[in-house]
MDTraj code that builds the backbone (N, CA, C; nanometers):
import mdtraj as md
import numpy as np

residues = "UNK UNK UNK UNK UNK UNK UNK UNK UNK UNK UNK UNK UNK UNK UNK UNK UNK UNK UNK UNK UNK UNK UNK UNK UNK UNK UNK UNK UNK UNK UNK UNK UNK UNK UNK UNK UNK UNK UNK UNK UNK UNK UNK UNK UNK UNK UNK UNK UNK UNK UNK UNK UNK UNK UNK UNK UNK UNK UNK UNK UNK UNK UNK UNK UNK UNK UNK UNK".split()
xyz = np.array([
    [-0.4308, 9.0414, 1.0371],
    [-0.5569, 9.0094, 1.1001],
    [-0.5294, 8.9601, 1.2424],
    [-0.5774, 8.9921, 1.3713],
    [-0.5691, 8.9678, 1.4455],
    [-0.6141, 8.8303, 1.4773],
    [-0.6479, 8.7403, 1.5519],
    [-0.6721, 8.6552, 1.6287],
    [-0.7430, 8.6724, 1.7490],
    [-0.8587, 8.6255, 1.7427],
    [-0.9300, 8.6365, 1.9046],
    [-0.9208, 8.4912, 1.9799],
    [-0.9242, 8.4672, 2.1309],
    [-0.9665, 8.3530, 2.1475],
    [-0.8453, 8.3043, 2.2524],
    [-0.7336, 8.2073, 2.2207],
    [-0.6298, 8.1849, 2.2199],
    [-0.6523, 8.0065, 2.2642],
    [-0.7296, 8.0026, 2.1317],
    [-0.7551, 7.8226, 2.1488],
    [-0.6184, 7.7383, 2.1240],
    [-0.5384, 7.7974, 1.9883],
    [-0.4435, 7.7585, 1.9854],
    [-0.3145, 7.7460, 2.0900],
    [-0.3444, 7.8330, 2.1478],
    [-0.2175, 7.8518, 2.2313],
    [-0.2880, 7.7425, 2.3703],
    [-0.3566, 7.7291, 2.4107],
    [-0.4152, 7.6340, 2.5008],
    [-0.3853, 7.4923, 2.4410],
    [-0.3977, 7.4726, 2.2851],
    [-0.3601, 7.3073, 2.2422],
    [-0.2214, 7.2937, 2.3280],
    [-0.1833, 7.4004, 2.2325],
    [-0.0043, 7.3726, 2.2625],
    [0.0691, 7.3829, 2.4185],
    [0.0268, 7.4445, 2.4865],
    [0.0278, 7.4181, 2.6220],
    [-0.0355, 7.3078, 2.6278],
    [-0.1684, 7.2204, 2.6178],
    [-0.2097, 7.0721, 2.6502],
    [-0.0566, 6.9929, 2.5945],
    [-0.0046, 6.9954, 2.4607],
    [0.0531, 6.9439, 2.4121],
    [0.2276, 6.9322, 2.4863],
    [0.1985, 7.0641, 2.5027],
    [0.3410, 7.0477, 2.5568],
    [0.3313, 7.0320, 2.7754],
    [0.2612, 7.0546, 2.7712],
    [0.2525, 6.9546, 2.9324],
    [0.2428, 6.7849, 2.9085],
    [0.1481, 6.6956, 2.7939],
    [0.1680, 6.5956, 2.7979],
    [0.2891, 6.5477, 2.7402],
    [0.3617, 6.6113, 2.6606],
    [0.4975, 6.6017, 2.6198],
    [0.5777, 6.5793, 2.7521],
    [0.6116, 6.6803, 2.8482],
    [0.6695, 6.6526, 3.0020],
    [0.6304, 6.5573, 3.0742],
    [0.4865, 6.5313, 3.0794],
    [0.4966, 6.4064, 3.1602],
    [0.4850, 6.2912, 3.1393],
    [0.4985, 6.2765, 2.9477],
    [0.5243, 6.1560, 2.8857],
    [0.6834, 6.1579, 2.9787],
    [0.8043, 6.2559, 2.9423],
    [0.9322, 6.2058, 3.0095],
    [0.9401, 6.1340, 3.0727],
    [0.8491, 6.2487, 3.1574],
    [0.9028, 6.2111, 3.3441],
    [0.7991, 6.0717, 3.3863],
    [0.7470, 6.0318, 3.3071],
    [0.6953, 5.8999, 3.2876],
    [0.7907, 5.7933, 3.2575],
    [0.8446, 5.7895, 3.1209],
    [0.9453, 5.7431, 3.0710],
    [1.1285, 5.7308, 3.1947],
    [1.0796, 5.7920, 3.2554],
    [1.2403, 5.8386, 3.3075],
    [1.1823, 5.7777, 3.4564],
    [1.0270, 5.7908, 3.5181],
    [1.0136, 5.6936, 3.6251],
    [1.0162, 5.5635, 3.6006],
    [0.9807, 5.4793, 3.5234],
    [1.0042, 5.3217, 3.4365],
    [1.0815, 5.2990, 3.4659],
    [1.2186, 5.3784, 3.3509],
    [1.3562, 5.3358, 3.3724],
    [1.4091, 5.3124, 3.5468],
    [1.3279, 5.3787, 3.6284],
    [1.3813, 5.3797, 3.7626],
    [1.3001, 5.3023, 3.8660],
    [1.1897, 5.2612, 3.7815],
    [1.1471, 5.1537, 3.8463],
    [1.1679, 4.9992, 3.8015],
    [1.2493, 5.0108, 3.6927],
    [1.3262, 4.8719, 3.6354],
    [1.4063, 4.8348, 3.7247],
    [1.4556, 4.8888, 3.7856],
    [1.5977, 4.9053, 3.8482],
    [1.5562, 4.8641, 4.0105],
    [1.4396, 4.9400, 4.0323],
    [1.4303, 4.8604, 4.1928],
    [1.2587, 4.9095, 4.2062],
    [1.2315, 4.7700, 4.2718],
    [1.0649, 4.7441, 4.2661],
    [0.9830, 4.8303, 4.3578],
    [0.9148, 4.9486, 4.2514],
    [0.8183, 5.0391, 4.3519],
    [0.6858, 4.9972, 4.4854],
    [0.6966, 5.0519, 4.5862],
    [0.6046, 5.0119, 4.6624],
    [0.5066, 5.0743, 4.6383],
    [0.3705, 5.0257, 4.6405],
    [0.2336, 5.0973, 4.6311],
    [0.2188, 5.2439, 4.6806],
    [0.3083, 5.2758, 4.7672],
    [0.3011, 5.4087, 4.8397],
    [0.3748, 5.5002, 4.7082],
    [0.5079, 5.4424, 4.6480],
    [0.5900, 5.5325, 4.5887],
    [0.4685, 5.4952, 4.4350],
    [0.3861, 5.4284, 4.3608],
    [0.3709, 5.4523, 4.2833],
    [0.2593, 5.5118, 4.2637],
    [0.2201, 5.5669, 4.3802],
    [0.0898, 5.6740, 4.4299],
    [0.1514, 5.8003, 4.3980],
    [0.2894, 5.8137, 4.4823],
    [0.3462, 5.8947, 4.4733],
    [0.3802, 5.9637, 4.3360],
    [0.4400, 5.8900, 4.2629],
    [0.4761, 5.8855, 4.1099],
    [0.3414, 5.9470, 4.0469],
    [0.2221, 5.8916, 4.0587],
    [0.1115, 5.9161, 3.9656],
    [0.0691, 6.0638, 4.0218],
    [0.0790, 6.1180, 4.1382],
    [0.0623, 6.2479, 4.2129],
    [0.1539, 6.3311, 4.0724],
    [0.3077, 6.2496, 4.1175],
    [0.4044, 6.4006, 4.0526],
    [0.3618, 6.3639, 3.8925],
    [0.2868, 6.3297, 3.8603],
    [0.3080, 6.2987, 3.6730],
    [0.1856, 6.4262, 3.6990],
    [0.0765, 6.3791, 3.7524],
    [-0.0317, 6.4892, 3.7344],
    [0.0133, 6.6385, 3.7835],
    [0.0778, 6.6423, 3.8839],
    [0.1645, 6.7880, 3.9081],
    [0.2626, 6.8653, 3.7891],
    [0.3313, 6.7068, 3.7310],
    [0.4167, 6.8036, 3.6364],
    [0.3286, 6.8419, 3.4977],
    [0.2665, 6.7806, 3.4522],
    [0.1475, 6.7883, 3.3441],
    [0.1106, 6.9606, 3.3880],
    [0.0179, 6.9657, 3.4992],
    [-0.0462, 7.1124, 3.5161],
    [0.0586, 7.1838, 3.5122],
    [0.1237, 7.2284, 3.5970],
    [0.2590, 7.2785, 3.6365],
    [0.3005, 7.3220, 3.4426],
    [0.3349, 7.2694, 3.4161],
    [0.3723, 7.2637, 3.2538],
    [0.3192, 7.3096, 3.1805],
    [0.1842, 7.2719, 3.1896],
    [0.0724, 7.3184, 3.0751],
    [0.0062, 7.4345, 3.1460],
    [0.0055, 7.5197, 3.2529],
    [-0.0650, 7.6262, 3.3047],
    [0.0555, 7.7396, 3.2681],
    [0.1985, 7.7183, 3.2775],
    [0.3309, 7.8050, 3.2763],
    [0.3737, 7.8162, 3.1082],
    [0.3335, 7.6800, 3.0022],
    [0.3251, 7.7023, 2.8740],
    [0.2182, 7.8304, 2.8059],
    [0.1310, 7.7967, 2.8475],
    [-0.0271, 7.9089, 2.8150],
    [0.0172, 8.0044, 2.8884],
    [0.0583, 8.0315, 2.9610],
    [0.0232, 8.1712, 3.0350],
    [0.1685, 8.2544, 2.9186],
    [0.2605, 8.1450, 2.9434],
    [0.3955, 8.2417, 2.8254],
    [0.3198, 8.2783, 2.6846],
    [0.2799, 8.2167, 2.6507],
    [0.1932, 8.1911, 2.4883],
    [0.0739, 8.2857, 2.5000],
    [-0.0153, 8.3217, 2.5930],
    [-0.0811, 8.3860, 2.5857],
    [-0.1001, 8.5443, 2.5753],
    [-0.1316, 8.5905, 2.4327],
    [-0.1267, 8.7205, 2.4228],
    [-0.1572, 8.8796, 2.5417],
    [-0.0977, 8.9119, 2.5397],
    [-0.0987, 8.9854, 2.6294],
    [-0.2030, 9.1387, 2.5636],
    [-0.2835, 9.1887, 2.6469],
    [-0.3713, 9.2989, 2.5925],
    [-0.3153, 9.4210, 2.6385],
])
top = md.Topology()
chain = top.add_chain()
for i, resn in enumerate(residues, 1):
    res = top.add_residue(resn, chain, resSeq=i)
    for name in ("N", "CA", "C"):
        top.add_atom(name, md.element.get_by_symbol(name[0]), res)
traj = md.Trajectory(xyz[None], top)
């Protein structure tokens, strides 16, 4: 049976972009433990979390997405 739609494959791209920028979340912390971010760099930081999220989740779906 085929499948129409490709809702699923859109979760899993959501899922797996917030998966990446849980990391790169996790992995900016660790590097802001270490030396105290200035308001500019944690602008910066919140820019690249939302970049890597799309970035991730637009390049997940498009692989996942059935091709006609």
């Amino acid at each position: 049976m085929a499948r129409k739609g490709g809702e699923l494959e859109a979760f899993i791209a959501f899922l797996g972009g917030l998966l990446a920028a849980g990391l790169v979340a996790l992995a900016m912390a660790g590097v802001g433990l270490a030396a105290r971010p200035t308001p500019a760099v944690k602008t910066a930081a919140l820019v690249t979390l939302g970049a890597v999220w799309l970035t991730v989740t637009t390049t997940v779906y498009l692989r996942l997405k059935p091709r006609s």
